[in-house]
C-alpha positions in Angstrom: 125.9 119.1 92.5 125.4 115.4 91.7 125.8 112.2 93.1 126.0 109.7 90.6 122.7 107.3 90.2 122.3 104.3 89.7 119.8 102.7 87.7 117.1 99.9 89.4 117.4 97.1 87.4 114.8 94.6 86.9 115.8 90.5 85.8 114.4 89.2 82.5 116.2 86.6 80.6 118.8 87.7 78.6 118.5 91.1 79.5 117.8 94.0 82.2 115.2 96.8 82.4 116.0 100.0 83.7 113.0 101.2 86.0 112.6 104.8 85.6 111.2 106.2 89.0 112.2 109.8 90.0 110.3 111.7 92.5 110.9 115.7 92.8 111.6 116.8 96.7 111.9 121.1 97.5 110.7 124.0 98.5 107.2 125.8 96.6 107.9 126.9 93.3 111.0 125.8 92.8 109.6 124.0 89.9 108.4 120.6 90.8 105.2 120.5 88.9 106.0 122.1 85.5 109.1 120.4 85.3 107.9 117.6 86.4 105.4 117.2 83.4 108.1 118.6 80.7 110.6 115.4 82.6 108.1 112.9 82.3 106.8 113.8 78.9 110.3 114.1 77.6 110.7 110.4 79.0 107.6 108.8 78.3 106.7 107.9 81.9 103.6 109.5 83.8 103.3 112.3 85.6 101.6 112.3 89.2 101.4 115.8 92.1 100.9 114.8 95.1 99.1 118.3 96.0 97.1 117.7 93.1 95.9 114.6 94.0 95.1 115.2 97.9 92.7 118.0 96.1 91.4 116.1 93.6 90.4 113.2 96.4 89.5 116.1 98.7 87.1 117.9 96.8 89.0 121.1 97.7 92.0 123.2 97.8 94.5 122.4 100.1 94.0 126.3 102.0 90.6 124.4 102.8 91.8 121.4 104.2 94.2 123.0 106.6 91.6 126.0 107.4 88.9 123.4 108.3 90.8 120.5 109.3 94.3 121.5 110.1 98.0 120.6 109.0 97.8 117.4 110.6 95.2 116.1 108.7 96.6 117.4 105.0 99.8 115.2 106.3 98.0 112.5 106.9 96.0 112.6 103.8 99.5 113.2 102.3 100.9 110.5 103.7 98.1 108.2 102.0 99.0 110.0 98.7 103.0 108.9 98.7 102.1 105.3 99.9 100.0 104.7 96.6 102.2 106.5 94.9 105.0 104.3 95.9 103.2 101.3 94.1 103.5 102.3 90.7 106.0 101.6 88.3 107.9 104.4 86.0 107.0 107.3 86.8 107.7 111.0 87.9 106.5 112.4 90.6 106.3 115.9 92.2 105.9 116.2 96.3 104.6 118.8 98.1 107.3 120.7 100.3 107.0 119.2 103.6 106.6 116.0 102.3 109.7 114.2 103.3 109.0 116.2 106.8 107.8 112.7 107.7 110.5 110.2 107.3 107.7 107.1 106.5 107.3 109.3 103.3 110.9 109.0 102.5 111.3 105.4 103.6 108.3 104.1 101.4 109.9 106.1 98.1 113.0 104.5 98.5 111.9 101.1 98.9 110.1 101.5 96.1 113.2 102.4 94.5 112.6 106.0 93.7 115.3 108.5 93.3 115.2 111.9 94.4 115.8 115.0 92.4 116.1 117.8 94.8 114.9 121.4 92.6 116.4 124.7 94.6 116.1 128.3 93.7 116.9 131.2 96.2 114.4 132.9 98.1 114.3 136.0 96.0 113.3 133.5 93.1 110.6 131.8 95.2 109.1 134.8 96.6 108.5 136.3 93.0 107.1 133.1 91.7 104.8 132.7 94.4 103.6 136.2 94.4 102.9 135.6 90.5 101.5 132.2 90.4 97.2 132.8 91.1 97.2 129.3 92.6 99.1 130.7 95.6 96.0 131.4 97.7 94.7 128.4 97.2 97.4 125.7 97.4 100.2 127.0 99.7 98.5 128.1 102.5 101.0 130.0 105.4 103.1 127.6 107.2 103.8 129.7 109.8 101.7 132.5 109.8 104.3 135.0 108.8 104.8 136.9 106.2 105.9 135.7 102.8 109.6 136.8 103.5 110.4 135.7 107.1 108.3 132.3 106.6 110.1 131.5 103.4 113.7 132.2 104.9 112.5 130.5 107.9 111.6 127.5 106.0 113.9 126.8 103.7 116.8 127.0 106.4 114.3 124.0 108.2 114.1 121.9 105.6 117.2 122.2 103.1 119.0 119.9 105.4 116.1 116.9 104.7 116.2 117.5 100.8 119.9 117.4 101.3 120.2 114.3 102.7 117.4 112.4 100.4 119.1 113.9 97.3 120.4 112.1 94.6 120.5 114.7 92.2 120.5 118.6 92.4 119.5 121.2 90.2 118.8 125.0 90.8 116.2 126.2 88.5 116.6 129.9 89.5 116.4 132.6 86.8 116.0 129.4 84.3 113.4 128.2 82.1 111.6 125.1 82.6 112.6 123.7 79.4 116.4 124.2 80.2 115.9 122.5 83.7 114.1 120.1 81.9 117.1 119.9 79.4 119.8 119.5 82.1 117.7 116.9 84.2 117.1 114.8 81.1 120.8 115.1 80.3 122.3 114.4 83.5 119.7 111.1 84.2 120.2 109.5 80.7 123.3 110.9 78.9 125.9 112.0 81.0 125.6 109.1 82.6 124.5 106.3 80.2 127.8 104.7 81.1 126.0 103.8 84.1 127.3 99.9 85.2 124.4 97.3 84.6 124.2 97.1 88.5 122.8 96.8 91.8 125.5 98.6 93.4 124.6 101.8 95.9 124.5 105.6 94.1 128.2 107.1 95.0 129.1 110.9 95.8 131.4 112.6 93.3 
């Protein structure tokens, strides 16, 4: 599915400068982090993770933070995260899952002029990734306190209406390599639509 986007445009004389500001919205391990390195690499723009950086400024995983301090407090600390995020310039960014949870989240992205690429897979695909991935434990502690199946189903039905609505582009990566999502995304943003108008006018679905 895509809805077509529409470059930000900067005004220099005599010509215009395409912004490039993408941040990457769904569920855990549907990708956001390793594609979103491959993406910005392959477009020469950094890379910032949210998660990452609420660790790094933490001093600790993010299964600590909510284990000493609760949800509400990794929220708000990610909540700081996205506002200075918001600030720089091109850039791709990975968010943490329940990050547009909080509507100020979304609202600061988009006046910054960020679009939102939306990364799916199905729960079979999640569940296997997180039961591989060793950083599980430590930075995607239990939402609900379920087990993995019930809280993932549980979730996703939550909060695939919120990436919905914020998405400007979606791509499942299930049963696909990062470097083919990272092909398709790279494809779809800059060449199969590089007839994009010279514009300030609002993204339209198709």
């Amino acid at each position: 599915m895509f809805r077509q986007i529409v470059p930000v445009l900067l005004e220099h004389p005599g010509k215009a400068v395409i912004m490039t500001r993408f941040a990457l919205i769904g569920y855990r391990c549907t990708g956001k982090s390793s594609v979103g390195k491959k993406l910005a690499s392959r477009m020469g723009v950094p890379f910032f993770d949210s998660d990452m950086i609420i660790m790094d400024r933490a001093g600790t995983s993010i299964a600590d933070i909510v284990a000493t301090e609760g949800w509400r407090r990794f929220r708000k600390c990610e909540e700081e995260v996205i506002y200075d995020l918001a600030s720089v310039e091109d850039a791709v960014i990975a968010l943490g899952g329940g990050a547009l949870d909080n509507a100020r989240n979304r609202a600061v992205l988009e006046r910054a002029q960020f679009r939102f690429v939306w990364l799916t897979a199905d729960p079979e695909t999640i569940m296997a990734r997180m039961t591989a991935d060793e950083n599980t434990d430590r930075a995607r502690p239990s939402l609900l306190n379920e087990k993995m199946e019930a809280e993932t189903r549980r979730m996703l039905a939550r909060r695939e209406p919120v990436y919905r609505d914020a998405a400007d582009l979606i791509c499942n990566t299930s049963h696909k390599s990062i470097d083919s999502v990272v092909d398709k995304l790279y494809h779809d943003l800059f060449t199969k639509d590089i007839s994009w108008q010279e514009t300030h006018s609002e993204p339209s679905s198709k």
